[in-house]
Structure formats: C-alpha cells, structure tokens
C-alpha positions in Angstrom: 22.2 51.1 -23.9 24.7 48.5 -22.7 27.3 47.5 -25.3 29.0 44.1 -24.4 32.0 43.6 -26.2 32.8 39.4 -26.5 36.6 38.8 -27.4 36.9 36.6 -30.4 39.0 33.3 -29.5 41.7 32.2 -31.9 41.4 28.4 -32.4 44.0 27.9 -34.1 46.2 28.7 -31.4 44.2 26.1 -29.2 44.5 23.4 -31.4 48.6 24.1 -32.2 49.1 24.0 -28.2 47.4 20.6 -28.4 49.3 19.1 -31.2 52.5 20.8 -29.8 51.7 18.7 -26.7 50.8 15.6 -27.8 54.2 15.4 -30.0 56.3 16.5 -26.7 54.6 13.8 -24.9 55.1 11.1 -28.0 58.6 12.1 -28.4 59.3 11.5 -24.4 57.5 8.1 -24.4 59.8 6.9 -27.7 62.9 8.2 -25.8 62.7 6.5 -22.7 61.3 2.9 -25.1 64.6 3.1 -27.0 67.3 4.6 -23.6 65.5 1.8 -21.3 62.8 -0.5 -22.9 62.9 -2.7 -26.2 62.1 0.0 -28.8 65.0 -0.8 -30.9 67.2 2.4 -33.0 65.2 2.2 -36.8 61.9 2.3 -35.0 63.2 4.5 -32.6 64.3 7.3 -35.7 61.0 6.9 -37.3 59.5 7.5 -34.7 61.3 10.8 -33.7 60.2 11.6 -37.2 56.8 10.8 -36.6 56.7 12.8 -33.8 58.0 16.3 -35.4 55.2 15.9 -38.2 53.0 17.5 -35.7 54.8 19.8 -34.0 56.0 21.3 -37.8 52.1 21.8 -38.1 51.5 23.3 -35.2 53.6 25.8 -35.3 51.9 27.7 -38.1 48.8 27.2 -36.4 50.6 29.4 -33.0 52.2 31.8 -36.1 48.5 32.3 -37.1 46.9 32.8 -33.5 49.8 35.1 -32.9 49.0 37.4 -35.6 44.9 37.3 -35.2 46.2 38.2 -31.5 47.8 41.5 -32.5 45.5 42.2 -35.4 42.3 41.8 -33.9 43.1 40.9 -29.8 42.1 37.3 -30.6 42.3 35.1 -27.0 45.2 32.6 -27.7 48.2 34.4 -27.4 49.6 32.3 -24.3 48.5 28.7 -25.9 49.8 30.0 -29.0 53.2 31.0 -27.3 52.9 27.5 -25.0 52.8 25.8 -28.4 56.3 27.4 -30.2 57.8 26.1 -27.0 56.1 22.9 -26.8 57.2 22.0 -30.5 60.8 23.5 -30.1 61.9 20.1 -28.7 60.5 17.5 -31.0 61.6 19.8 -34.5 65.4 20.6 -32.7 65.7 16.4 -32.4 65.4 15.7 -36.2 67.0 19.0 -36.8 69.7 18.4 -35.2 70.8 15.2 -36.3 70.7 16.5 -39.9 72.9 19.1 -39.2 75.6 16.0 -37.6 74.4 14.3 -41.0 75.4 16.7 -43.3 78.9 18.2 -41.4 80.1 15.0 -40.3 81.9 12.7 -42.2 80.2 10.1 -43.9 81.3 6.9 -42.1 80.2 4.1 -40.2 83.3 3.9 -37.8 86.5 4.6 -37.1 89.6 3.0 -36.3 93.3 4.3 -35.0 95.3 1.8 -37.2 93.7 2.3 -40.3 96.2 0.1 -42.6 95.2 -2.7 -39.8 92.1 -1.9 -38.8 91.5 -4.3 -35.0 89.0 -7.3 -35.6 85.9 -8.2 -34.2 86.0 -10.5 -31.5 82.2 -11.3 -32.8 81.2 -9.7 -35.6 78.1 -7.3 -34.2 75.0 -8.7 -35.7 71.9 -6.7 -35.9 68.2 -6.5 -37.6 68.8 -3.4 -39.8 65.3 -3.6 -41.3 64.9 0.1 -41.6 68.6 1.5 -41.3 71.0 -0.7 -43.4 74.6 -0.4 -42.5 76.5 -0.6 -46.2 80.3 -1.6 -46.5 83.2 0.7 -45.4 83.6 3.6 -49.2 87.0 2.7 -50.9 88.1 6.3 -49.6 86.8 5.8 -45.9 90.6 5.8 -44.7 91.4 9.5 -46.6 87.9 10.5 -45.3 88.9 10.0 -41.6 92.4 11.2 -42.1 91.2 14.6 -43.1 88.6 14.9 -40.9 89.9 13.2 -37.5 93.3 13.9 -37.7 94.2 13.4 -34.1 92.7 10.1 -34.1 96.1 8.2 -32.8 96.8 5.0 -31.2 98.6 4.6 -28.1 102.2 3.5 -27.2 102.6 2.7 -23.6 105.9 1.9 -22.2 105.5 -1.1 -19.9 104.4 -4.6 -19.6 100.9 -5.5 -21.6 98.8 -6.5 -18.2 99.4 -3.4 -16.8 97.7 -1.5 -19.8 94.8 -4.4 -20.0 94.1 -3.9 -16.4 93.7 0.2 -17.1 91.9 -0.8 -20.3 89.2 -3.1 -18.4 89.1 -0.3 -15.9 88.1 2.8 -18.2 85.9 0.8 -19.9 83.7 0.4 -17.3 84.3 3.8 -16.0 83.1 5.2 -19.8 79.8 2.8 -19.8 81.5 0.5 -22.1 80.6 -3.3 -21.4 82.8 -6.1 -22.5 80.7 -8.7 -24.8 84.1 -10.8 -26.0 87.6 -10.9 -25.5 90.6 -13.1 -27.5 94.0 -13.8 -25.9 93.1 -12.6 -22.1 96.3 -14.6 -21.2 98.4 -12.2 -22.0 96.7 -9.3 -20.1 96.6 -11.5 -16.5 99.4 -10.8 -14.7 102.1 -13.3 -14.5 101.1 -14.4 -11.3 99.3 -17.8 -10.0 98.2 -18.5 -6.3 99.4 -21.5 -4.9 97.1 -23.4 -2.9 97.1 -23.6 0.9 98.4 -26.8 2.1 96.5 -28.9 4.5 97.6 -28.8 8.3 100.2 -31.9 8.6 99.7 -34.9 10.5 101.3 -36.1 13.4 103.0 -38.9 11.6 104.7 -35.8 8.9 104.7 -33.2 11.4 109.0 -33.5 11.2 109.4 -33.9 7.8 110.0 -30.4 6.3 111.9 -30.8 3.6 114.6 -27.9 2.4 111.9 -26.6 -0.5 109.5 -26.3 2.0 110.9 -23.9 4.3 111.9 -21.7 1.1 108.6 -21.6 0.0 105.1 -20.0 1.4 102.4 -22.0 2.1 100.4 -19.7 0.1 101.2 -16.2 -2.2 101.5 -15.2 -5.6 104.0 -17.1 -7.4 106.0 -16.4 -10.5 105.0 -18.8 -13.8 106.1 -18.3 -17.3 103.7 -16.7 -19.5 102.6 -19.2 -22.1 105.3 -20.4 -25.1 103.9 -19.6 -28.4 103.5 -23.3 -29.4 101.4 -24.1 -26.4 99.0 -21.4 -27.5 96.3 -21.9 -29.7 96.3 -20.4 -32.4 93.9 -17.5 -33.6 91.6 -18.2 -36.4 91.8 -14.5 -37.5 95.6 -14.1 -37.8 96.4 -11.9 -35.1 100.2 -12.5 -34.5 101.3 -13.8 -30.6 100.9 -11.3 -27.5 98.0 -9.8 -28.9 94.7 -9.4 -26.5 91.6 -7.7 -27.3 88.5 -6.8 -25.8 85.2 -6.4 -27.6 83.0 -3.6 -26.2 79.4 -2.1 -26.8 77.9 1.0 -25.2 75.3 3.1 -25.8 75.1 7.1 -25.4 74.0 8.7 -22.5 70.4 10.7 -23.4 69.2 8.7 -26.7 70.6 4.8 -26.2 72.3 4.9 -29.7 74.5 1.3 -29.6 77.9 1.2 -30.6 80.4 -1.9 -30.6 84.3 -1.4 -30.0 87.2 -3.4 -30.0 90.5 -2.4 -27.9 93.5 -4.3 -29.3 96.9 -4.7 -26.9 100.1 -6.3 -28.9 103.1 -6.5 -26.6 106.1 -5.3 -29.1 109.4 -4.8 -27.1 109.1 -3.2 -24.4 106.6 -1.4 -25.0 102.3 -2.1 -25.5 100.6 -0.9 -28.4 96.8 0.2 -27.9 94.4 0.6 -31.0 90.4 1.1 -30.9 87.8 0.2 -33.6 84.2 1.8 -33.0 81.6 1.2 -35.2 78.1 2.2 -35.5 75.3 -0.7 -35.4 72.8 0.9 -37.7 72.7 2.9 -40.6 74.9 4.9 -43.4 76.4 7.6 -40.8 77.4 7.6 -37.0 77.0 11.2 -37.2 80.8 11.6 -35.8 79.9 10.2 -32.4 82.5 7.0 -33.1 85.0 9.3 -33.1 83.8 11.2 -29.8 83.6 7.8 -28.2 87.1 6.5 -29.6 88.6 10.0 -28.3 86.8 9.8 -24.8 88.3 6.3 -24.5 91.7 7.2 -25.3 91.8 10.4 -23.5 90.7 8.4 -20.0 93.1 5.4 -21.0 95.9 8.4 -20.7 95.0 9.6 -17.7 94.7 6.6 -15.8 98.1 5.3 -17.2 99.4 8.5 -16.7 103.4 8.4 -17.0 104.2 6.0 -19.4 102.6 7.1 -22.4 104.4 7.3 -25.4 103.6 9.1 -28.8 
C-alpha cells in the first residue's frame, strides 16, 4: 500500500512575510513623501511608527514558523526567514532614533557663542501640530558644554568679505540654502564697476581732460565701505560690521529640516565666525545640530585654509 506523506505548511510564516512586506514597502513610500514630496516631519515620524507596528508582529509570527519548521518540517522556513529580513528595516528606523533619543543630549540646537547666541534673520516658523518645539532648559548652555566640547567658533585673520565669500561657498557645497541675510554690505568686496563710457563724438573727440587719461574707462574701482551713520540701523542690536546669513538644510537619507544662522563681525583685524543650528520640530535634534554645525565649520577651515586662528 502506497503511503503519501503531505508536508504540513506553516501559515504563520506566510502571513509574517506578508506583513514584513507590506511595512517595508509603507516605510519606503513615507520616506521618499517626506525626502522629496509634501509629507511634512510629525506625519512623517508617525508614520515610521506606524509602519514598525507590523513588522514587530510579524516577526513572531517568522519566530513561530521557524520553530514548527524544525519541530515538525513545517513548509515556511524561507518566507519565515524572508520576513526577519523584511522587518529588520522598518524596527532598526524607530529603534535607532531612540537610541540618538536617549544618548544624546537633550536640546533643540546649538550655538558656538553660547553667552551670545547669533539671531535669526527670520525667526523659523513651522506647524508643529504633532512635535512641539518647547523653549531652550535654563541649563541648555552647561548641557552643550559638557557634551560638545569642541563646539568652537572661528577666528579668521583677514578682511570680513573674504570669509563671507568662503561662507556663501560651503554653504552651498554642504546643502545648506540661504533663506535671509542682514548686513550683506559688509561681506561684498570693497569694489564697484564703473560704467563704460559711451564712444565720444566728433565735436569732444579732443577734449580728454587730465582725470581721464588716469582713469579706465571701465574696472573695479576702490569706494569706501559704508560710515556707520549712513547705515541703517539693525532692529535686533547687532553692533556695526556684523553680517549674517540665515540657512536651512535638510539631511541627506530622511529630509529632516534644520535652520542656521552664520554670523561674521569684523573686530580688528581679524573676522569672527559663529553658527546657530536649530532643529524645526520637536523636544530633541537627536545630536544632528551639532554634526551639522561641526561639518560646517570643519569645511569653512578647509576652504580658508591658512588664516585660521584659535
């Protein structure tokens, strides 16, 4: 007599490569909405939550297919394996950012003069219906201290257009877009074109006067930066021959905003450089302000190579 010997099929292992799947594909869709379409960041973490609900119950569905696979030979040992890998994604995401969330510091930004911190340009403005951004702690100054030590401004030996013209240039060589700027004057060289002159007519075609023959028709001409009482004053008290740029960016994989502000002060001879990066949602930056202040500064060295001070 014929015996015929049917395998028994492990569903559950079927039905975790499924949901592993499906929140693979949801997580991939919600990262490409927020990195390139409107999906803005507090729907964008909900939804990353969302999508590791069920991938953390598919994986002991695979756990159970496994073991029916080595208990009884259950079918399902490759969907059930296809799952762990498909869910690995969607639970290291969440998983991940706690860890940043509970070893970073707790901040919002950071800033290299502390004592006076550079201001906004524009103050960022954001719907923060899901992820609130709460006031600077009385202790956020000690907390960076201890934590980012190394987080210095710049000293820069040198005239101040020099430095904004390397400061406009790693910015856009970091991804960083300039949204505002205040007292631009006194980054632009002190340089103006003159104007070409029209050809003479016949009737003026002698008359060259003394001036004339000392001077170019056209080319960069010296001018006076502008006198302190000429200049309008800033409504935020920044003192004279101070320039600053205001900045947002976004990181590379996820599209998580940030806003900046680069301040230049001309003191001496010599230009002071001081960031300000600041999250736009939320109670924590999870330590990427600093990685973004540090990237700036570090690529504002190199290019001004030379002249850098302490």
């Amino acid at each position: 007599m014929l015996v015929r010997y049917d395998r028994p099929v492990s569903r559950s292992a079927f039905v975790a490569r499924r949901m592993a799947l499906f929140s693979l594909g949801m997580l991939v869709v919600v990262v490409l909405a927020h990195r390139f379409g409107p999906l803005t960041t507090p729907d964008f973490v909900l939804l990353v939550l969302a999508c590791a609900l069920p991938a953390a119950l598919s994986v002991p569905l695979a756990l159970l297919g496994l073991a029916r696979l080595w208990r009884i030979g259950a079918l399902g040992g490759v969907a059930a394996a296809w799952a762990l890998i498909y869910a690995a994604l969607p639970l290291a995401l969440p998983g991940y950012g706690y860890y940043l969330y509970v070893t970073k510091p707790r901040l919002t930004e950071v800033a290299t003069d502390l004592s006076d911190r550079p201001a906004w340009v524009s103050l960022p403005e954001a719907e923060q219906h899901l992820l609130p951004r709460p006031a600077l702690p009385e202790n956020a100054d000690a907390v960076q201290l201890s934590a980012y030590p190394g987080l210095i401004g710049r000293r820069y030996e040198g005239a101040i257009d020099r430095v904004y013209e390397a400061v406009r240039k790693v910015a856009a060589q970091n991804r960083l877009v300039v949204t505002a700027s205040r007292g631009e004057e006194y980054g632009l060289p002190a340089l103006e074109l003159r104007p070409t002159t029209e050809e003479p007519d016949a009737t003026a075609a002698g008359a060259v006067t003394a001036t004339d023959e000392a001077l170019p028709e056209s080319g960069p001409l010296p001018i006076a930066r502008p006198e302190p009482s000429l200049t309008v004053p800033l409504d935020d008290g920044e003192p004279e021959g101070t320039a600053r740029l205001q900045l947002s960016t976004r990181t590379l994989v996820f599209g998580l905003p940030f806003d900046a502000v680069v301040r230049l002060r001309e003191e001496a001879e010599m230009t002071l450089v001081d960031i300000r990066v600041a999250s736009r949602y939320g109670p924590h930056d999870l330590g990427i302000s600093d990685r973004i202040a540090e990237g700036f500064l570090h690529a504002l060295d190199a290019e001004l190579l030379g002249i850098a001070g302490n």
